[in-house]
C-alpha positions as CSV (number, residue, x, y, z in Angstrom):
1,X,-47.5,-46.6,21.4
2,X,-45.9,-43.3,21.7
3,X,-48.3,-40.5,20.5
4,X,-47.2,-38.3,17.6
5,X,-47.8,-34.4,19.0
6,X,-49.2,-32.3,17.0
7,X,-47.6,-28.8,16.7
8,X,-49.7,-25.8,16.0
9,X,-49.1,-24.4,13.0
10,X,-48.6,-21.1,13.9
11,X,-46.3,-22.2,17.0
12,X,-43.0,-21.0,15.4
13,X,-41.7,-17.8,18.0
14,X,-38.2,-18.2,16.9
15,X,-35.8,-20.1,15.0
16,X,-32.5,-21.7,16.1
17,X,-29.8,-21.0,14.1
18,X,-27.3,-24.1,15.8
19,X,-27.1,-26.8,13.6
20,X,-28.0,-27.5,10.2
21,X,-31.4,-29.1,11.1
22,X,-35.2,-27.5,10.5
23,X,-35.8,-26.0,14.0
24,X,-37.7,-23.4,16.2
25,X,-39.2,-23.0,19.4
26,X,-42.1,-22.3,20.4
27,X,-44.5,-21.9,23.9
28,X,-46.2,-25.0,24.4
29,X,-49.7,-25.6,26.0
30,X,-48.1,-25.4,29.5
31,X,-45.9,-22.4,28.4
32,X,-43.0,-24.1,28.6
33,X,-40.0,-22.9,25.8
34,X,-40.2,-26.1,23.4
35,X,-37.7,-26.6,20.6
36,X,-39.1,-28.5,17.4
37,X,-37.0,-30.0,15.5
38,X,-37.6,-32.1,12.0
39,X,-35.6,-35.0,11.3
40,X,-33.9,-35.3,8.2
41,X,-36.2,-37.0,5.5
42,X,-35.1,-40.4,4.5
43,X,-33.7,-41.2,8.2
44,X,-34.8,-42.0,11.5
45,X,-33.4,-39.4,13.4
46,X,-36.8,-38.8,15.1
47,X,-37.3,-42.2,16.0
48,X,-33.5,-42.7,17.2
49,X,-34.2,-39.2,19.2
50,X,-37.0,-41.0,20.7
51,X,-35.8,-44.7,21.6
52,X,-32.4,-42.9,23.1
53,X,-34.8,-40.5,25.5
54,X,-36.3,-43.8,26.6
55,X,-32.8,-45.9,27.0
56,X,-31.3,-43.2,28.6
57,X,-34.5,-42.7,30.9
58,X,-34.0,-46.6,31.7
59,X,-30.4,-46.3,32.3
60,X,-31.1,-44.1,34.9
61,X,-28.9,-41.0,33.7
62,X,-30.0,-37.7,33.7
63,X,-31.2,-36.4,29.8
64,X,-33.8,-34.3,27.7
65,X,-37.1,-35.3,27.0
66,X,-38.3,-35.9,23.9
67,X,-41.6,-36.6,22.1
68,X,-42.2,-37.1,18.6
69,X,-44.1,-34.7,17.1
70,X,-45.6,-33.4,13.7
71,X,-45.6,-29.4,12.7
72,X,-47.5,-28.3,9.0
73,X,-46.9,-31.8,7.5
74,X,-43.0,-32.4,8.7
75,X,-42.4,-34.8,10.9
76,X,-39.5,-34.0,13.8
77,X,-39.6,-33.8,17.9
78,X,-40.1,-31.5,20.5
79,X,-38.2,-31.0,23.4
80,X,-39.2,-28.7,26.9
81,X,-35.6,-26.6,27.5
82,X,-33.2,-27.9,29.6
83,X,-32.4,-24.4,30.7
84,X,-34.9,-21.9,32.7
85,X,-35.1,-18.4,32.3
86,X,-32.2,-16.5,33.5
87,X,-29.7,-19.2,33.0
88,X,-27.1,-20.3,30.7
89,X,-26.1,-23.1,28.8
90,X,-22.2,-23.2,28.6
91,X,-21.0,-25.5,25.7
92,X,-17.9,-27.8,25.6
93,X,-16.3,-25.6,23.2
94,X,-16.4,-22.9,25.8
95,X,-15.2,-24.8,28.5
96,X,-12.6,-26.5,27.4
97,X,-11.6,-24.9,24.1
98,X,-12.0,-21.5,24.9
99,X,-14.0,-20.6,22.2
100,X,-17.0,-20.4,20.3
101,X,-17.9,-22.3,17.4
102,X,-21.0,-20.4,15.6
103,X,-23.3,-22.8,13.1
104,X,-23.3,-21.7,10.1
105,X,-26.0,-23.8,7.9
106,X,-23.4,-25.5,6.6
107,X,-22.8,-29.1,5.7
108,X,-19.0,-28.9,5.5
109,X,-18.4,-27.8,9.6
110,X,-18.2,-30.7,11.0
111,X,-18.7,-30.4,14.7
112,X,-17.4,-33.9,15.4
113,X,-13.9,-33.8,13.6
114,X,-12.7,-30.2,15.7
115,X,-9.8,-32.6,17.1
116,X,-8.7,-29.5,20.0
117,X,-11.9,-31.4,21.4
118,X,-9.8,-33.4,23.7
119,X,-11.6,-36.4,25.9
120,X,-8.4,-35.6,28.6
121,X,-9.4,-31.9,28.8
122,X,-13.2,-32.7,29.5
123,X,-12.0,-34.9,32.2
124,X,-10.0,-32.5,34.1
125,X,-12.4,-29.8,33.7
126,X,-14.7,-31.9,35.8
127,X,-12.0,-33.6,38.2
128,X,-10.5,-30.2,39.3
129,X,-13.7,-28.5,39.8
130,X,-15.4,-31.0,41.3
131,X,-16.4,-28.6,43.9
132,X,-17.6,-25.9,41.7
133,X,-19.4,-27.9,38.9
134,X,-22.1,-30.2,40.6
135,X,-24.4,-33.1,39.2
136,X,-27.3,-32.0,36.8
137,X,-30.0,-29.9,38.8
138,X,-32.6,-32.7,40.1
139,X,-30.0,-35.6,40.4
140,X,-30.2,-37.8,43.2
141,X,-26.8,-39.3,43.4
142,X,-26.4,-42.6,45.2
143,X,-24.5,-45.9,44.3
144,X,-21.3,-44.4,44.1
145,X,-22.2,-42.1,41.8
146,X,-22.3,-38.2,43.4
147,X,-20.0,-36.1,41.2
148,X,-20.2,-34.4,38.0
149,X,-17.6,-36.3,36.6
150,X,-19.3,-39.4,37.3
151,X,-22.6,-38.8,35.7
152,X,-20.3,-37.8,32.6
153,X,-18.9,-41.3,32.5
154,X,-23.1,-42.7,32.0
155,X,-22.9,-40.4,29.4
156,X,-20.1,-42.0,27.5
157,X,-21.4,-44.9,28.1
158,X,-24.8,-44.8,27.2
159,X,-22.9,-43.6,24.3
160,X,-20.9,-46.5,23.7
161,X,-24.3,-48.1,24.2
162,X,-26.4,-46.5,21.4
163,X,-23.3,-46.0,19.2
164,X,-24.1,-41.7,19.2
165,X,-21.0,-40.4,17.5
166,X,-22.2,-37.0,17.7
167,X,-21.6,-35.9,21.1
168,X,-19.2,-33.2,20.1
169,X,-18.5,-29.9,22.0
170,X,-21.6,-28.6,21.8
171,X,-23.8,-31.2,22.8
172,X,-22.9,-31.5,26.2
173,X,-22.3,-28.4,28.5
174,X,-22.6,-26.9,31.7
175,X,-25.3,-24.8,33.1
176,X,-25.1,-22.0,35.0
177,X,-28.0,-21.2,37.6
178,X,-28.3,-18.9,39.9
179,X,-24.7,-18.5,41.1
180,X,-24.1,-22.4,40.7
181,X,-22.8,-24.7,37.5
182,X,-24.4,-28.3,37.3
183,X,-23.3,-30.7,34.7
184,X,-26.3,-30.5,31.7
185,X,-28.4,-33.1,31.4
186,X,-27.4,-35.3,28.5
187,X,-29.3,-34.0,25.2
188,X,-29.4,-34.5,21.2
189,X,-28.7,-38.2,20.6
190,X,-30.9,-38.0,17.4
191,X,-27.2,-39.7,15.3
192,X,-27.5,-42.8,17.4
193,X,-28.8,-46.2,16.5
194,X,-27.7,-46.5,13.2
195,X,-30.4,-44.2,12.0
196,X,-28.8,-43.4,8.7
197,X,-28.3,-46.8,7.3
198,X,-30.9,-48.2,4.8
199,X,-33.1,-51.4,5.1
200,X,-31.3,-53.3,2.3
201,X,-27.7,-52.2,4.3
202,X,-29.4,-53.5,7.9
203,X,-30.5,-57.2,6.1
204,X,-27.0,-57.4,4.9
205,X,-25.4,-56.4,8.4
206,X,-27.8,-59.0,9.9
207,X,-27.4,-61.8,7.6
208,X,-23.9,-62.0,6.3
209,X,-21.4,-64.7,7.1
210,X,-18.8,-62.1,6.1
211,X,-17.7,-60.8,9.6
212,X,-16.0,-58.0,8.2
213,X,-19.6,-56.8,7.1
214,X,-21.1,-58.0,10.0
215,X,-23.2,-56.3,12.6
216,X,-20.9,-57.2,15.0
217,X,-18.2,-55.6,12.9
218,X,-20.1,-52.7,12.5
219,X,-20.9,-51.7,16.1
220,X,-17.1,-51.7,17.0
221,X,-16.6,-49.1,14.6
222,X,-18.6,-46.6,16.4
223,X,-16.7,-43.5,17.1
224,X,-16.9,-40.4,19.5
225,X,-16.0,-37.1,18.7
226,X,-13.4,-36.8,21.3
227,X,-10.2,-36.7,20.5
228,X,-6.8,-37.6,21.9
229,X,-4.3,-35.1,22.7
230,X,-2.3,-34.2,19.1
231,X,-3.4,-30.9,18.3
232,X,-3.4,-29.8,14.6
233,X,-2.9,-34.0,13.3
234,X,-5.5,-34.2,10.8
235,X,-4.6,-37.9,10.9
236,X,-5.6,-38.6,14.5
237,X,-8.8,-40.0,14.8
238,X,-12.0,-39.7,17.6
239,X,-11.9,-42.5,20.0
240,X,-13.7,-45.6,19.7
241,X,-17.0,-44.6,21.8
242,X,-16.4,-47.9,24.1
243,X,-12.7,-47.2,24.3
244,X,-13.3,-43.6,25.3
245,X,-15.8,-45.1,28.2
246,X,-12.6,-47.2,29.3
247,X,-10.4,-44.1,29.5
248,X,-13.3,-42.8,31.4
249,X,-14.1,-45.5,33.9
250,X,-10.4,-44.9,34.6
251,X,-10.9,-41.6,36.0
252,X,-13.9,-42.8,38.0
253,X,-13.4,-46.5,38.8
254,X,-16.5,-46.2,40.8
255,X,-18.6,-44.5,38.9
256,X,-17.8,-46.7,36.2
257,X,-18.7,-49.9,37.9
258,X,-22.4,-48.8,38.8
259,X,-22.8,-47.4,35.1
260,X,-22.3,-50.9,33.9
261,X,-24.0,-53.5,36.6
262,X,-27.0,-50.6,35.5
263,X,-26.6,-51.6,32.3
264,X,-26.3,-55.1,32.9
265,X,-29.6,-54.9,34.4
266,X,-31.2,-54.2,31.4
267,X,-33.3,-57.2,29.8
268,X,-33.9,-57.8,25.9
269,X,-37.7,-57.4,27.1
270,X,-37.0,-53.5,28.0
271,X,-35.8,-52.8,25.1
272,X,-37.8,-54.4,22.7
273,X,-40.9,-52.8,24.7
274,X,-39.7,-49.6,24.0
275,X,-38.7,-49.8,20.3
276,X,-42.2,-51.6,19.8
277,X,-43.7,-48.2,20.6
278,X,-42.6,-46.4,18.2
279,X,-45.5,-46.2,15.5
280,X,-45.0,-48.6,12.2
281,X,-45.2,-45.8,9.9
282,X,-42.1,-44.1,11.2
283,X,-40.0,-47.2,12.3
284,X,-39.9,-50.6,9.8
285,X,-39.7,-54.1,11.1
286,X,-36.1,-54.6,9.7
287,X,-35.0,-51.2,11.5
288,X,-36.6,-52.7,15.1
289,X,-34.9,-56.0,14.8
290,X,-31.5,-54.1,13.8
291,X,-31.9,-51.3,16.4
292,X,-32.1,-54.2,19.3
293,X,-29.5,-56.5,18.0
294,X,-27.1,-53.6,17.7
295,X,-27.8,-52.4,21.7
296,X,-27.7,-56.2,23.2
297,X,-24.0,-56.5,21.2
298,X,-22.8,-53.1,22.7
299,X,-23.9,-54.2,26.2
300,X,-22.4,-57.4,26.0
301,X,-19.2,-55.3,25.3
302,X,-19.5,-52.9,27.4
303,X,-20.2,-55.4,30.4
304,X,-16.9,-56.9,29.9
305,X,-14.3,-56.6,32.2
């Protein structure tokens, strides 16, 4: 079972104003910079944060690490800082926007519908400076796999794979480190697997003849928040998170490949063994049969060729 940490309640050292969730970091027993943050009541964005640590860990791509944790009664998760003292955390938005967006608290900016975030633009940022922007610090690349570019495309796929629609251009990035830029590790897939949806919406999904409503139906609508390139269209939509894997397996037919015999690898037994760890009071018995039905569809998409 994963353990539930338990934050001290005096821990709080400074608050974070990105996003519009409850957060704040804090030294932890090892002195490490720790960021809690509390999921939204009513959802299971702490377990979602949890299982997609785990997934990714099992895909094999490089990510934060994330516990689930409790601080003065609210229930969230902590994660150790992907960046050390001294270096920087360059966001999307930066690199391929030239600009940044500054959080406000508010519910209206919408991080995932900013359509000048452009899926072409991310790849050529990576593909012309493939000798400037390396693969995350502590990467061992292998299997075809040895470029920043190509660790990006597991990212897009293990998006496609937990249906995360939130990996907008702040939550992914480059960081600089002492004179170099590695690709980030992948971090904040807390809007994955379906963690909004209500019980009484997951039985319907589950057991409906309607394939329309279906859960089937309902995985394919999963989108990214990459755009295509029509600046200023407020009709143009994100890609489909599988079809912006496709577009990205095309830049890196190699990569690609080993992204998905990896996740073909990847039994029904691994999964449910780690969704079965997440403690009953935070994750119901509808939500675990709905969380593993949705991830064995999406591989069995994603495996397609």
């Amino acid at each position: 079972m994963f353990p539930i940490v338990s934050v001290p309640p005096d821990a709080a050292e400074l608050s974070e104003q990105m996003g519009t969730k409850f957060k704040f970091w804090y030294l932890d027993a090892q002195r490490r910079r720790t960021l809690f943050k509390e999921g939204r009541p009513g959802t299971g964005e702490n377990w979602a944060e949890k299982i997609a640590a785990e997934l990714a860990e099992l895909l094999g791509i490089p990510h934060a690490h994330y516990d689930l944790a409790e601080w003065n009664g609210r229930n969230g998760i902590i994660s150790p800082s992907l960046v050390k003292k001294g270096d920087r955390l360059i966001h999307g938005n930066e690199l391929i926007e030239g600009k940044v967006t500054v959080a406000r608290g508010d519910e209206n900016l919408r991080y995932y519908e900013q359509r000048s975030h452009i899926a072409s633009r991310a790849f050529q940022l990576l593909k012309k400076n493939a000798d400037i922007i390396a693969p995350p610090q502590g990467y061992l690349p292998g299997n075809g796999v040895d470029s920043a570019l190509g660790v990006f495309v597991g990212y897009l796929l293990f998006d496609a794979w937990i249906a995360n629609q939130d990996r907008h251009s702040e939550n992914w990035g480059v960081v600089s480190s002492g004179g170099q830029l590695f690709l980030s590790a992948s971090y904040d897939h807390g809007s994955g697997l379906a963690r909004n949806e209500t019980d009484e919406r997951r039985k319907i999904m589950l057991s409906t003849k309607d394939k329309g409503a279906s859960l089937e139906a309902y995985a394919n609508r999963a989108r990214s928040a990459f755009y295509p390139h029509a600046a200023g269209d407020a009709k143009v939509k994100a890609y489909f998170t599988h079809v912006l894997f496709q577009l990205s397996h095309k830049e890196d037919e190699r990569a690609g490949d080993m992204w998905i015999e990896r996740l073909a690898s990847i039994a029904d037994a691994d999964i449910a063994d780690i969704i079965n760890q997440v403690p009953g009071q935070l994750m119901t018995d509808v939500a675990r049969e709905f969380t593993a039905k949705l991830l064995r569809i999406n591989i069995n998409r994603l495996i397609v060729r």
